[in-house]
C-alpha positions as CSV (number, residue, x, y, z in Angstrom):
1,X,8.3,1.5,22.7
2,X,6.9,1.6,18.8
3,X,3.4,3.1,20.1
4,X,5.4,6.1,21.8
5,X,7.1,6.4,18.5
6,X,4.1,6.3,16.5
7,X,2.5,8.8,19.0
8,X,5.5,11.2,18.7
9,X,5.3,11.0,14.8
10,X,1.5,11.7,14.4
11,X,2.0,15.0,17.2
12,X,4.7,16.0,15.1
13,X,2.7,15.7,12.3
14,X,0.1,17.7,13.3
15,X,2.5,20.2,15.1
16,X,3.6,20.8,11.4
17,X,0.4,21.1,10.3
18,X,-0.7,23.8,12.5
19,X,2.9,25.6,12.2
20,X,2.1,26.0,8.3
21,X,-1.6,27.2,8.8
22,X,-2.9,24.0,6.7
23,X,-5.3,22.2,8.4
24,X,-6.1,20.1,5.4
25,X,-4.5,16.4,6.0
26,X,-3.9,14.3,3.1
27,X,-5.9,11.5,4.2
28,X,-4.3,8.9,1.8
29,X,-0.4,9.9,3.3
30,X,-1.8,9.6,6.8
31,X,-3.6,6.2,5.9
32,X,-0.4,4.7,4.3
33,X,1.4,5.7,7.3
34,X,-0.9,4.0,9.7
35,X,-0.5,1.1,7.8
36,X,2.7,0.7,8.7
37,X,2.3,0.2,12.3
């Protein structure tokens, strides 16, 4: 289902996030990436 896909990406997202130490999100990468859905 495209919403469990687009949940999986965002947790992986931040799963990155958090791996690297880097809390700060680029808000305009995340936005055009919402966008999509």
């Amino acid at each position: 289902e495209k919403r469990q896909y687009w949940l999986a990406k965002i947790c992986g997202r931040i799963f990155d996030i958090f791996k690297k130490g880097n809390i700060i999100v680029d808000k305009d990468e995340l936005r055009s990436e919402l966008e999509l859905y």
